[in-house]
Each structure stands twice: as structure tokens, then as C-alpha cells.
C-alpha positions in Angstrom: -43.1 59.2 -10.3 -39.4 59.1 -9.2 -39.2 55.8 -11.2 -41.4 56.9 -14.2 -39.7 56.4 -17.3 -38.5 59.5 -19.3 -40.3 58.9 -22.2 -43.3 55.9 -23.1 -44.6 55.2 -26.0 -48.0 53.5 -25.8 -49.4 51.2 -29.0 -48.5 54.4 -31.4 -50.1 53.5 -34.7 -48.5 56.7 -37.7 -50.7 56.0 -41.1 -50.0 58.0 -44.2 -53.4 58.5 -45.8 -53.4 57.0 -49.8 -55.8 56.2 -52.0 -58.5 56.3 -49.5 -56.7 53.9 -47.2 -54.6 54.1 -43.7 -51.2 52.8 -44.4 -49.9 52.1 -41.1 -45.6 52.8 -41.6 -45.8 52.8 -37.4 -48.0 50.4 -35.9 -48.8 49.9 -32.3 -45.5 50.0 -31.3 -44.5 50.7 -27.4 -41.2 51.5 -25.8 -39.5 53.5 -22.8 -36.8 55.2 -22.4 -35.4 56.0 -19.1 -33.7 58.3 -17.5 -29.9 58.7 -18.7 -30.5 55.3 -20.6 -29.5 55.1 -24.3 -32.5 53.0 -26.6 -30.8 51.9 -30.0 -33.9 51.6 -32.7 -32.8 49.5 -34.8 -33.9 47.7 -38.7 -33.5 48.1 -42.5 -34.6 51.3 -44.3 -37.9 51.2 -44.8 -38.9 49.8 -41.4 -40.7 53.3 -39.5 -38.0 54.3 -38.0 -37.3 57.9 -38.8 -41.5 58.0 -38.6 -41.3 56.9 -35.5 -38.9 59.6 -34.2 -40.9 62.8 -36.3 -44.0 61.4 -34.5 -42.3 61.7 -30.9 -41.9 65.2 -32.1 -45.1 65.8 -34.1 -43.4 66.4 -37.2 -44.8 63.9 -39.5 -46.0 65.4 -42.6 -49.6 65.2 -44.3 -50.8 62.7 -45.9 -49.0 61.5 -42.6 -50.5 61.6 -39.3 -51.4 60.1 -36.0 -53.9 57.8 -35.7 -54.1 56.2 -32.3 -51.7 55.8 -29.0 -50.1 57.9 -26.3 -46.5 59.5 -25.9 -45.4 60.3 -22.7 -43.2 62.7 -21.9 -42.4 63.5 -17.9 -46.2 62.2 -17.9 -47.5 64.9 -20.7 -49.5 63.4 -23.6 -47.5 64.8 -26.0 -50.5 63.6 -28.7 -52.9 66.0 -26.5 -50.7 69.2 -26.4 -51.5 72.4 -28.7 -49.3 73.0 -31.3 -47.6 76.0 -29.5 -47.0 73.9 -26.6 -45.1 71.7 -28.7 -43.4 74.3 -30.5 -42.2 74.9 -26.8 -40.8 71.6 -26.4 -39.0 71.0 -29.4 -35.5 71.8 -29.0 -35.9 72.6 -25.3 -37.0 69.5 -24.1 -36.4 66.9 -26.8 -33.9 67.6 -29.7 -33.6 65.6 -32.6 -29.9 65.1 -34.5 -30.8 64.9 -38.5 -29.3 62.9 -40.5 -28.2 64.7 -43.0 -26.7 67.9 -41.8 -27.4 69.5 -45.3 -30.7 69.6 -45.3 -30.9 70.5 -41.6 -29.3 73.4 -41.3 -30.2 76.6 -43.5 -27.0 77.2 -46.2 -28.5 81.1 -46.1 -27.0 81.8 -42.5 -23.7 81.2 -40.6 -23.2 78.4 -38.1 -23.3 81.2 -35.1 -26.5 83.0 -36.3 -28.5 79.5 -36.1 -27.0 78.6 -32.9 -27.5 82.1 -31.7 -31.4 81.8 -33.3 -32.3 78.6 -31.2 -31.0 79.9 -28.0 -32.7 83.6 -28.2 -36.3 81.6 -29.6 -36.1 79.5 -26.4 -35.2 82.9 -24.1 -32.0 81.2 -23.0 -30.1 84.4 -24.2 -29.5 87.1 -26.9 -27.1 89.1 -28.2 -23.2 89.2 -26.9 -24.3 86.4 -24.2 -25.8 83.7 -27.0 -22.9 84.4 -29.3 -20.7 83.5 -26.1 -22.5 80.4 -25.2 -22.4 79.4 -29.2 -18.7 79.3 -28.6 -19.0 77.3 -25.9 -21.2 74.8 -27.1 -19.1 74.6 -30.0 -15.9 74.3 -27.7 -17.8 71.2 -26.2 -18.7 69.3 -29.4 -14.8 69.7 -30.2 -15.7 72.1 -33.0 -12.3 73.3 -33.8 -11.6 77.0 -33.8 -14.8 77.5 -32.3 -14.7 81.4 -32.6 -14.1 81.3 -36.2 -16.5 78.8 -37.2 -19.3 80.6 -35.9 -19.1 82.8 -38.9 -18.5 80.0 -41.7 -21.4 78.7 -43.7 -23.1 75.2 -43.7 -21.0 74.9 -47.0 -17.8 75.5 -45.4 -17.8 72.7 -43.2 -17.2 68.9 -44.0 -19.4 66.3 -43.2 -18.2 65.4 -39.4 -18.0 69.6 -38.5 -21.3 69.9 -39.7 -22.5 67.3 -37.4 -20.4 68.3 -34.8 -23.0 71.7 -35.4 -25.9 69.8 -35.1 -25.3 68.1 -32.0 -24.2 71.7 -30.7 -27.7 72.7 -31.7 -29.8 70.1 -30.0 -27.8 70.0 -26.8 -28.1 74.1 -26.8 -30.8 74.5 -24.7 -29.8 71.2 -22.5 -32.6 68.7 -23.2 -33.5 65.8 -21.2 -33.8 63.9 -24.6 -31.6 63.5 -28.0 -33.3 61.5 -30.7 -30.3 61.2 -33.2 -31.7 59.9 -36.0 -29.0 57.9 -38.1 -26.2 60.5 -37.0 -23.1 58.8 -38.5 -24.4 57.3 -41.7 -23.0 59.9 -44.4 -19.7 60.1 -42.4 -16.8 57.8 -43.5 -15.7 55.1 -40.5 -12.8 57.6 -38.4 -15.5 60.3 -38.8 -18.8 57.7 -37.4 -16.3 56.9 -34.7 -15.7 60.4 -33.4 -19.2 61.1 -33.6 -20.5 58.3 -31.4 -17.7 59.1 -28.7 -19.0 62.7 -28.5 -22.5 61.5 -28.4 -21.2 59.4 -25.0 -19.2 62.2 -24.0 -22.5 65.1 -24.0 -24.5 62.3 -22.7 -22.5 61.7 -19.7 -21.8 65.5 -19.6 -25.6 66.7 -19.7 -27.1 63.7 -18.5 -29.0 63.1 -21.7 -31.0 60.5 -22.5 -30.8 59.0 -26.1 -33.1 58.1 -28.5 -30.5 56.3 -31.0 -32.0 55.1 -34.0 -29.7 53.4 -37.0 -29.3 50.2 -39.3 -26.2 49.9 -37.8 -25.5 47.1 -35.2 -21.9 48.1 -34.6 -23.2 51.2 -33.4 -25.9 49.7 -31.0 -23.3 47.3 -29.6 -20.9 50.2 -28.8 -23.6 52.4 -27.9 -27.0 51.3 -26.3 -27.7 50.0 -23.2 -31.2 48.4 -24.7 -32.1 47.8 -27.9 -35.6 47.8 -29.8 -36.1 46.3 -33.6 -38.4 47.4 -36.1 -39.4 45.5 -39.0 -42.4 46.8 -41.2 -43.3 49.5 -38.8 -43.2 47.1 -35.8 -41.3 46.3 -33.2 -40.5 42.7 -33.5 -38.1 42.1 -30.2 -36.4 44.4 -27.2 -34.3 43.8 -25.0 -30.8 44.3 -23.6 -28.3 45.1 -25.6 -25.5 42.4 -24.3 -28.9 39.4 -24.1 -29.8 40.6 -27.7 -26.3 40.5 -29.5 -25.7 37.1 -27.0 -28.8 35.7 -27.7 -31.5 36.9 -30.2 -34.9 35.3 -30.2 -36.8 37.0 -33.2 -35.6 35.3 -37.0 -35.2 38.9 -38.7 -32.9 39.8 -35.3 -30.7 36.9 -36.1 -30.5 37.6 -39.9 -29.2 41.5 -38.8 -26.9 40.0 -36.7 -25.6 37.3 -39.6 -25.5 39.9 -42.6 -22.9 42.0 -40.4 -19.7 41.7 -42.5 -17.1 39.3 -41.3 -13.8 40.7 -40.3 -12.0 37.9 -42.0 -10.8 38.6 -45.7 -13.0 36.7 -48.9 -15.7 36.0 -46.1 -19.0 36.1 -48.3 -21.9 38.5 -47.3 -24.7 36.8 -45.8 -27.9 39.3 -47.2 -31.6 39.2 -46.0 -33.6 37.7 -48.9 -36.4 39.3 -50.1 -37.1 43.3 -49.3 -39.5 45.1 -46.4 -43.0 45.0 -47.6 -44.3 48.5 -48.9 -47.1 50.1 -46.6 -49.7 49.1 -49.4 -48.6 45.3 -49.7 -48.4 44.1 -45.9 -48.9 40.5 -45.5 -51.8 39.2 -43.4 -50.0 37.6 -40.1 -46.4 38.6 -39.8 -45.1 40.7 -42.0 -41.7 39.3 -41.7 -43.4 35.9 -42.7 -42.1 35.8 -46.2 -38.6 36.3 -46.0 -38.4 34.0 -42.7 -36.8 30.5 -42.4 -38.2 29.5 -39.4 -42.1 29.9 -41.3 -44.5 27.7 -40.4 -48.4 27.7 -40.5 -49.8 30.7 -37.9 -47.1 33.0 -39.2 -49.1 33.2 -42.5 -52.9 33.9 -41.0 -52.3 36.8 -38.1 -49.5 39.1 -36.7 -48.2 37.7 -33.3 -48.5 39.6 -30.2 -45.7 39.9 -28.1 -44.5 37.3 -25.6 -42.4 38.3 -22.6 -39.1 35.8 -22.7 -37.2 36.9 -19.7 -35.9 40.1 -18.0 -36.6 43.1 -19.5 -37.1 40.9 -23.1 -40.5 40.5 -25.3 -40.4 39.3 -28.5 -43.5 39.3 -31.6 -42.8 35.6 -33.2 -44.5 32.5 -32.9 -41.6 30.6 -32.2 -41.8 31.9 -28.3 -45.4 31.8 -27.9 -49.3 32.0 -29.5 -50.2 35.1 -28.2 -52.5 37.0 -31.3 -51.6 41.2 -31.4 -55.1 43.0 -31.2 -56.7 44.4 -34.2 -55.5 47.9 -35.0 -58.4 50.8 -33.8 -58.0 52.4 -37.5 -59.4 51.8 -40.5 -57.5 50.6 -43.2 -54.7 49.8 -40.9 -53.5 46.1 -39.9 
């Protein structure tokens, strides 16, 4: 068990029930994260992402729900657990970093109060002692004036502070895990950059591992140590994060990588035709098929399986091999 991974995801399929069919937004996708490692999840909106983090954490709302796979966590089935057993986990074990701080903390009560809430909910303290380790955990995300914030409102804050809250939140009760789920996307450039240093400063502090899912690949090259993409609820390649950048194998990694914006002034954007299919409009064989240059005739008829193309590297294209993925277990999905 000493070389177990952290956590494994095993062929999770998430459908969203519509119209009297399974759309499938995750779909039999697999991954580990190790211990102290940071995964980057990485792909255009639309792609499962976020779905794939609220179903780590069974969050996903109905029509949403689970349909089929297994998520390991220190060996628990995290599929299989009661609902209060979960309710234990979340924010104890695995913590999840919004978004958008807005929505994610309550505008009703002070920065302390919630801070003070998750700690007394997960009997790590009350009273004079949580208000005390609020401060601290403030202190430690660089929260300036740590005292005083604790009694300011979400409102009160800007954009990066209020982040900076969040973080404080989900390391409170020191989890093993942090899924930050696009953490630096509403924040302008110095802001994203602060952010992503503090997330590699509480990692190395606490020992985290990270969960780090964005459309950014500037932040997966500074970041991750591996990197998965996702494309249409799928992951289409993973593998190391300096093999990827260096060498990707997949056609949609290669167009992320050539619609980054060049450096060099008047250098035209290089866009992605095409958009990511909706759940209800998923093409036959791969569902990046459409939008591909490299097309050619099996692409159209089934989704590839995945093909292992060195150390630590698999990849879902036809291009690297003629492996078929199984049919999905549900119905309705692909």
C-alpha cells in the first residue's frame, strides 16, 4: 500500500439524465494522483472538467449523477460510502478551491465566522482556539492584517483576498488533497501569479497533493508535475508535464499548445476551429474527429482506446495505435 496512489479514478462515466437519455459529460475516464504530486486537468470549457472534480467529491447535482466506475481514496470507494461518511471527508480529507470566490463563500457572514464554522464542524476547535487558528491560517495564505480581516465581509475583499480566503478554508483542516478548480481565472495576471506561488508554497508546506484543473497551459507548465487532457468528457492524452509541452502526441493537445498567444507583438492567434460537441450531439468514433486535421477513416466509426506511448504516457488517437475503447456499461451513454 506504501506505493498506492493517493487518489485513482477507475473508468468514471458522470451522465446528466435528459430527455429520457444518459448524457455522458464524464466518460470512462481514469487517472491517479500520488502522493505530494500535482495533476494539472486540462481542456476548453465545456470538456467535464469541473464535473469531474464535483464527482470526486459527490457533489454533482440531479439530473446529474454517477453512473459507473470507482474513486479511490487511501483505498475507500468513495462511490460506495454513505452520504454522512462523505460529509466527513469533504473538507477534512479532500478540499476543493472554487472558482469563483463569490459564490463560494456566504456574503451573510464574516471571513472569521466561516473559517471558525469549518474548523468547529470538523471538531478541530471552537471558540477562542478556532478564532486563533483562523488567524493563522490566514497569516499563512499571506492574508494581510490577518486579525482584522477576520471580521470583514466576502464583499469587502478583492478578488485575490478572497481567494487567498478560500485556500485558507480548504487547507483548514489539513487535507491530503486540494482540487482547485480554475483558481486564478477571474484574477488579473499579478494576482494569477501570486495565487499559484501560494498554492506551491501550502503544498510544499502541508504536503498537499493537487488536483489542478484549468484551461490554462501557462499554469500547467509552471505548476504540474503530470498533466491529463480532457476533450468532450474524455481524457484524450497524459503524461508528463515537460514530455507533454516537449512532445505532444494527441491533435487537440497540439492545437492547445499552438492557440497559446505568442509573445511576439502582431503575432496572429492560432484558434481551435470548430466548438466541443454538446453532450446531446457526440459524434460516433472520436469526438474530437471533426475539428481534427490529422482525420482519416477509423476516426469517424468508433472512439479509440488508449495506447501506451512510452513512460508514464497513453494517448486516445488513432494516429498511435488501433486499439477500440469498450462500450460504455450505461445506457444512452457512448
Amino acid at each position: 500500500m506504501g506505493d498506492a496512489p493517493l487518489l485513482e479514478v477507475e473508468r468514471l462515466t458522470t451522465v446528466f439524465d435528459v430527455g429520457g437519455r444518459a448524457l455522458p459529460a464524464v466518460d470512462q475516464v481514469s487517472f491517479t494522483v500520488g502522493a505530494g504530486e500535482t495533476l494539472g486537468l486540462v481542456g476548453e470549457s465545456g470538456s467535464g472538467k469541473s464535473v469531474t472534480a464535483l464527482s470526486i467529491l459527490r457533489l454533482v447535482q440531479p439530473p446529474g449523477r454517477i453512473a459507473s466506475g470507482r474513486i479511490r481514496f487511501r483505498g475507500r470507494d468513495l462511490v460506495a460510502l454513505r452520504e454522512r461518511e462523505m460529509r466527513a471527508l469533504r473538507g477534512a480529507d479532500i478540499s476543493l478551491v472554487f472558482q469563483e470566490p463569490m459564490t463560494a463563500l456566504n456574503p451573510v457572514f464574516t471571513i472569521g465566522s466561516q473559517l471558525e464554522e469549518t474548523l468547529a464542524v470538523h471538531g478541530r476547535a471552537t471558540g477562542h482556539a478556532a478564532r486563533r487558528q483562523a488567524v493563522d491560517l490566514l497569516g499563512a495564505v499571506r492574508m494581510p492584517d490577518p486579525a482584522r480581516r477576520l471580521d470583514e465581509y466576502p464583499h469587502q475583499l478583492s478578488g485575490g483576498l478572497r481567494q487567498r480566503a478560500l485556500i485558507a478554508m480548504a487547507l483548514a483542516c489539513r487535507p491530503a488533497l486540494v482540487i482547485a478548480d480554475e483558481p486564478t481565472t477571474a484574477l488579473d495576471v499579478t494576482v494569477q501569479a501570486e495565487i499559484l506561488d501560494l498554492l506551491r508554497e501550502m503544498k510544499a508546506r502541508f504536503g498537499l497533493s493537487l488536483l489542478l484543473i484549468t484551461h490554462d497551459l501557462g499554469v500547467i507548465a509552471e505548476t504540474a508535475d503530470r498533466v491529463a487532457v480532457m476533450y468532450a468528457g474524455r481524457l484524450v492524452e497524459q503524461a508528463p508535464v515537460r514530455a507533454l509541452f516537449h512532445d505532444p502526441k494527441h491533435p487537440y493537445t497540439r492545437a492547445l499548445l499552438a492557440s497559446v498567444p505568442d509573445d511576439r507583438p502582431g503575432t496572429p492567434l492560432r484558434a481551435i476551429r470548430g466548438a466541443v460537441p454538446s453532450l446531446g450531439a457526440l459524434p460516433p468514433g472520436c469526438a474530437f474527429a471533426p475539428r481534427c486535421p490529422d482525420r482519416f477513416e477509423p476516426c469517424d466509426r468508433l472512439p479509440p482506446g488508449e495506447t501506451r506511448v512510452g513512460e508514464g504516457r497513453a494517448v486516445r488517437c488513432y494516429l498511435h495505435g488501433d486499439a477500440v475503447e469498450p462500450a460504455a456499461a450505461v445506457p444512452g451513454a457512448r
